[in-house]
RODO-2510 file (C-alpha; in nm, 4 decimals, decimal comma):
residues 240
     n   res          X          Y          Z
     1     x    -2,9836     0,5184     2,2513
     2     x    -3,2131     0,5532     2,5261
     3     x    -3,3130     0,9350     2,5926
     4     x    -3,5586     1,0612     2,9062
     5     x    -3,7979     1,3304     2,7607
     6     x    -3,9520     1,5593     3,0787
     7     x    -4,2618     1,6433     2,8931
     8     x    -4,3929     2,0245     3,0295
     9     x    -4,5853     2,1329     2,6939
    10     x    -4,9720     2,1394     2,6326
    11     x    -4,9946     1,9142     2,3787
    12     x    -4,8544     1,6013     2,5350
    13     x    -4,9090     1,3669     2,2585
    14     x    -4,7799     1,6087     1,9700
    15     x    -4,4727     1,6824     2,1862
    16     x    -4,4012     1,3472     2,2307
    17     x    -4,4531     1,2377     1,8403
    18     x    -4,2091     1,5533     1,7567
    19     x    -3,9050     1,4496     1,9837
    20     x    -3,9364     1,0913     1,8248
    21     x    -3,9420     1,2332     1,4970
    22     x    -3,6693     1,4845     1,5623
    23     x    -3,4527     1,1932     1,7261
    24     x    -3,5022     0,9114     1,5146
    25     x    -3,6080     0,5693     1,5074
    26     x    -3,2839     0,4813     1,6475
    27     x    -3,3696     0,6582     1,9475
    28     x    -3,5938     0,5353     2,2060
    29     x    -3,7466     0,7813     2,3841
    30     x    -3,8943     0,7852     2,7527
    31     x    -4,1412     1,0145     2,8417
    32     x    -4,1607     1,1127     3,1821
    33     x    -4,4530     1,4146     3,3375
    34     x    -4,3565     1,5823     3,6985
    35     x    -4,5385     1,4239     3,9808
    36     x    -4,6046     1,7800     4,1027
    37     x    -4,8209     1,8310     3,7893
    38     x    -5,0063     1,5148     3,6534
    39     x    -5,1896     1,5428     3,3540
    40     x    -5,5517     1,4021     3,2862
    41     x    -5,4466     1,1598     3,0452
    42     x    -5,0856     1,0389     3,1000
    43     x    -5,0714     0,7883     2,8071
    44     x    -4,6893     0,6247     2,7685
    45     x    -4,6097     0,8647     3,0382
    46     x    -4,4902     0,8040     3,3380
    47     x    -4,4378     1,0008     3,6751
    48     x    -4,0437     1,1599     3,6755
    49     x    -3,8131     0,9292     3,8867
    50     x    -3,5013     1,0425     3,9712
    51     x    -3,2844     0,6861     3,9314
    52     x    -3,4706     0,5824     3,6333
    53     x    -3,3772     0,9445     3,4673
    54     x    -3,0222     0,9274     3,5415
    55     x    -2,9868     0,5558     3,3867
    56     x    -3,1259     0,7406     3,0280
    57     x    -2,8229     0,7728     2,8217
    58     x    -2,9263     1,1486     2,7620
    59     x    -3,2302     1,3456     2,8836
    60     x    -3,4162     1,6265     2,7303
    61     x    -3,6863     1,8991     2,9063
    62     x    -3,8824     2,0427     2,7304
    63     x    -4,0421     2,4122     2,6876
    64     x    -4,3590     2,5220     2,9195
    65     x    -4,6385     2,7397     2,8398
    66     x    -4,5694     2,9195     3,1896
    67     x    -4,2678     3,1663     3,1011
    68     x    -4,4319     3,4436     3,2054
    69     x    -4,5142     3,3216     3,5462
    70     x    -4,1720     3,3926     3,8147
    71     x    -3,9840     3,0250     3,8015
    72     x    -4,0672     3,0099     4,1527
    73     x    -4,4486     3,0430     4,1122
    74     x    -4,4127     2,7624     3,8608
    75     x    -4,6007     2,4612     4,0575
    76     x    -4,3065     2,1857     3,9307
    77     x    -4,0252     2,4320     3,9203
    78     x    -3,8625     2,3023     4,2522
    79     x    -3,8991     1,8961     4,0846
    80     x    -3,7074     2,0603     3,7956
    81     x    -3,4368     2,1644     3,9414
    82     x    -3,3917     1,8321     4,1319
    83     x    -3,3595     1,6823     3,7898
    84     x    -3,1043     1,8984     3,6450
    85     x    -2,9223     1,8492     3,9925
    86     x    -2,9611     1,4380     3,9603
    87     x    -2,8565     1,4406     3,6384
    88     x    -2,5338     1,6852     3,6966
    89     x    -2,4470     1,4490     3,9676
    90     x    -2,4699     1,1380     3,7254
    91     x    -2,3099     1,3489     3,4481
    92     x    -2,5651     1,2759     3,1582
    93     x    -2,5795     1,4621     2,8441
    94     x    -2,8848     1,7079     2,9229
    95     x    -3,0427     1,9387     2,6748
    96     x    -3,2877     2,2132     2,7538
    97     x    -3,5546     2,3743     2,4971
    98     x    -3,7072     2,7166     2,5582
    99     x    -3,8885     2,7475     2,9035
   100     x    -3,6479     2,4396     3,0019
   101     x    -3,3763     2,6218     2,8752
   102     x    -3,4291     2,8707     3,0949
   103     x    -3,4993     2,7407     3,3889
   104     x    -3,1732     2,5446     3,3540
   105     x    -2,9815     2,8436     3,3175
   106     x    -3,1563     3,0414     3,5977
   107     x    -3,1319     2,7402     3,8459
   108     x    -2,7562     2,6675     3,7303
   109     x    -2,6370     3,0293     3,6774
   110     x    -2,8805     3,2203     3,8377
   111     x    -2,9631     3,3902     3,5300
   112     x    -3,2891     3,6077     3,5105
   113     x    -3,5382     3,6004     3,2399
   114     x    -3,6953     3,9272     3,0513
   115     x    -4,0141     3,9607     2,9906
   116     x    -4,0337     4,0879     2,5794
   117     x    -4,2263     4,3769     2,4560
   118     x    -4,4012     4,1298     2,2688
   119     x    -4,4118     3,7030     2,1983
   120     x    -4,1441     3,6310     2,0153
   121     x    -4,2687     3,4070     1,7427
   122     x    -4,2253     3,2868     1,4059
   123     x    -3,9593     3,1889     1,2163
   124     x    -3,6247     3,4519     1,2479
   125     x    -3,2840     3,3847     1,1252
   126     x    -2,9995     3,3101     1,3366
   127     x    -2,6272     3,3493     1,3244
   128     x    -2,3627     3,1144     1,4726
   129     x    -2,1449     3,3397     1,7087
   130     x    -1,8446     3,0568     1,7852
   131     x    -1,7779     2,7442     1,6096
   132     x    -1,9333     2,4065     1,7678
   133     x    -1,9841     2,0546     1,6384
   134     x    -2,3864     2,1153     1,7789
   135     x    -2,4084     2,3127     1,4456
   136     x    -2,1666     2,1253     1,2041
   137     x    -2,3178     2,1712     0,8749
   138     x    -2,5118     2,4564     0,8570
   139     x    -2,4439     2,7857     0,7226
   140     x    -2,3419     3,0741     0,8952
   141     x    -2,6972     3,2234     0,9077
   142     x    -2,9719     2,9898     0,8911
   143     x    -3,3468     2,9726     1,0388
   144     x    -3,5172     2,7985     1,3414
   145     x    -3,8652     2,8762     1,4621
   146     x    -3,9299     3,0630     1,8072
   147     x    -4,2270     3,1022     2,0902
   148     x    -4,1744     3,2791     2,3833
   149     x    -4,2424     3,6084     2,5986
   150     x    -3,9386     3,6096     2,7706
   151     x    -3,5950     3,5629     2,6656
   152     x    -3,2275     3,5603     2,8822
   153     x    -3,0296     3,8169     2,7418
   154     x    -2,7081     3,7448     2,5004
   155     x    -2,5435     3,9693     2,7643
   156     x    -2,6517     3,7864     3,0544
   157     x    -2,5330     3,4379     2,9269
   158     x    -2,1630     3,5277     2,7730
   159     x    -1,9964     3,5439     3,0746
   160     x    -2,1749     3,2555     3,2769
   161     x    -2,1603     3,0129     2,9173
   162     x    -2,0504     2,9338     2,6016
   163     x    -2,2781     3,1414     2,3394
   164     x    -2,3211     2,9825     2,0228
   165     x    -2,5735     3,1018     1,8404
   166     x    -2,8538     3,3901     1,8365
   167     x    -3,1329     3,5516     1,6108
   168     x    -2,9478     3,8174     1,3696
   169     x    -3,2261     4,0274     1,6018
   170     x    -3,0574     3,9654     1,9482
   171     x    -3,2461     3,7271     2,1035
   172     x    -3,1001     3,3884     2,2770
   173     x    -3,1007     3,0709     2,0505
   174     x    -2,8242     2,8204     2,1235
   175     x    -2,5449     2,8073     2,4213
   176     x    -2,3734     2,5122     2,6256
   177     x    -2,2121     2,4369     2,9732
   178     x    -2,0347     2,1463     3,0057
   179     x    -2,2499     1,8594     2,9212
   180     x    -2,5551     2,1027     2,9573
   181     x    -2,7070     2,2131     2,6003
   182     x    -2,9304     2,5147     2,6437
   183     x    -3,1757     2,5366     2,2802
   184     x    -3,4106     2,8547     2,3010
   185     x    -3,5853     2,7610     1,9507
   186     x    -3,8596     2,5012     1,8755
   187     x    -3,6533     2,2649     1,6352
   188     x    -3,8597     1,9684     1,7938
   189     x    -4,1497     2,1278     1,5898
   190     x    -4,2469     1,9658     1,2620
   191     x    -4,3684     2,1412     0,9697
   192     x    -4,7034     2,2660     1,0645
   193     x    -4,6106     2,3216     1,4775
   194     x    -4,5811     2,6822     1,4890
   195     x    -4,8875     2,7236     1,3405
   196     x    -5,0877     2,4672     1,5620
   197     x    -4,9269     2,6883     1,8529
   198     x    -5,1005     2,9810     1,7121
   199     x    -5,4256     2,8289     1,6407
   200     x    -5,4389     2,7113     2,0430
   201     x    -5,3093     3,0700     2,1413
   202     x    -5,6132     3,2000     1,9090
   203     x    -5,3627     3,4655     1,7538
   204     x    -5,5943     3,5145     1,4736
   205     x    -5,3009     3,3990     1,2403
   206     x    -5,4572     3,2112     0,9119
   207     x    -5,3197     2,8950     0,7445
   208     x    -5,1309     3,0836     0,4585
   209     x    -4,9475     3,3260     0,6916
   210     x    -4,5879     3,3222     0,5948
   211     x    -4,3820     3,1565     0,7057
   212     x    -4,5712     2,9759     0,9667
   213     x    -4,6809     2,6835     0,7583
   214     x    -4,3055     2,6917     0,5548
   215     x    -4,0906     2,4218     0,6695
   216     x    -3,7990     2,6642     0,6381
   217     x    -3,6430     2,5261     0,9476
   218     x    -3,6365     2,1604     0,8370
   219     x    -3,2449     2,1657     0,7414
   220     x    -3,1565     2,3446     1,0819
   221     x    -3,3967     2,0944     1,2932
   222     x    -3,2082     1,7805     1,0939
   223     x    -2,8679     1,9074     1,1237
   224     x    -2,8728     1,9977     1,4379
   225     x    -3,0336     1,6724     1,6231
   226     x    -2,8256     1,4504     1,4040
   227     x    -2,4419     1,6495     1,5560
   228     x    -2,6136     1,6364     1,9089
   229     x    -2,7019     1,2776     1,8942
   230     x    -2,3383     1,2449     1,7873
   231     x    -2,1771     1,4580     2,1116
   232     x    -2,4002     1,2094     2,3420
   233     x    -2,2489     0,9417     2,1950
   234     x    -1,9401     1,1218     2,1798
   235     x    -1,9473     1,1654     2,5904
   236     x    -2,0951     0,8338     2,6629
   237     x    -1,7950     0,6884     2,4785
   238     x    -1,5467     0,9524     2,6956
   239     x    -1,7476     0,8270     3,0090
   240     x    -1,6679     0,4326     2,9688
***
């Protein structure tokens, strides 16, 4: 399987080596940057390109460190939303994580994000709110690991998509459109990524906070990429 990976996060390296771990070594995965945005050091990346994204038998964008900037201020916002409209028209399997997520939803929907009282982050519990194959498996409550300052409200979403899944708090985690997944928690992360996130956003967290450095979401993260690498396949076989 052959999945494009639009690749908005700091760390371009770790984000890369923790959607090939997520995905498996049966996955290959292509890592694209926007050309609006190039980094210093692009690596195995390579510019976005519309054709080449819509021959990838699935494609993934990722979160963004810039949710509390208007999606319109965002400097690759606009090369975004030509993706998500390229890959509509070519109907691949897309799936969008956190800032991605909601810039998806707001360019598909127009859906508005809400800035939080305060980051949302650690690791919260969730509960599935309607049955789907995206979370065959796992138990009705179960964790998954979140970063953000905004959100796009449960209310917002129910009549616009299918709502799957949110933090027993109220806040967003899972819904779907179509062939459009829409994943508001870091599952990509391996076991020591939320941590690492708050060591570059110099929270002041230590190493032994709990439960940043507690794997608790490793079930969740395994589950969850292993039923959605089974609905690509799933459409790509529907598509033939």
């Amino acid at each position: 399987m052959l999945v494009g990976l639009l690749v908005l996060m700091h760390d371009k390296v770790g984000a890369i080596n923790d959607w090939q771990n997520a995905l498996g070594p049966q996955v290959q995965v292509h890592a694209f940057y926007p050309k609006s945005h190039v980094p210093q050091n692009p690596g195995v990346m390579q510019p976005l390109d519309l054709n080449l994204a819509t021959q990838m038998d699935a494609f993934i964008v990722t979160g963004a460190p810039v949710d509390r900037l208007a999606f319109e201020d965002v400097w690759y916002y606009r090369e975004v939303t030509q993706l998500i409209d390229a890959l509509q028209a070519a109907a691949v399997p897309q799936l969008y994580l956190c800032w991605g997520a909601m810039a998806a939803l707001h360019h598909e929907f127009g859906l508005e994000k809400q800035h939080l009282p305060q980051k949302l982050f650690g690791v919260y519990p969730q509960h599935q709110l309607a049955s789907s194959p995206l979370l065959d498996g796992l138990p009705k409550h179960f964790l998954a690991p979140h970063a953000r300052f905004t959100d796009i409200t449960i209310e917002a979403m129910r009549s616009k998509v299918d709502l799957i899944a949110a933090t027993t708090n109220g806040h967003s985690f899972l819904a779907t459109a179509g062939r459009q997944t829409f994943l508001f928690a870091h599952l990509e992360y391996q076991r020591f990524g939320l941590w690492q996130e708050a060591q570059r956003a110099n929270s002041g967290l230590a190493f032994n906070d709990d439960p940043l450095h507690h794997w608790g979401w490793e079930n969740t993260r395994n589950l969850f990429f292993a039923n959605w690498k089974q609905s690509v396949k799933q459409q790509l076989k529907l598509a033939q």
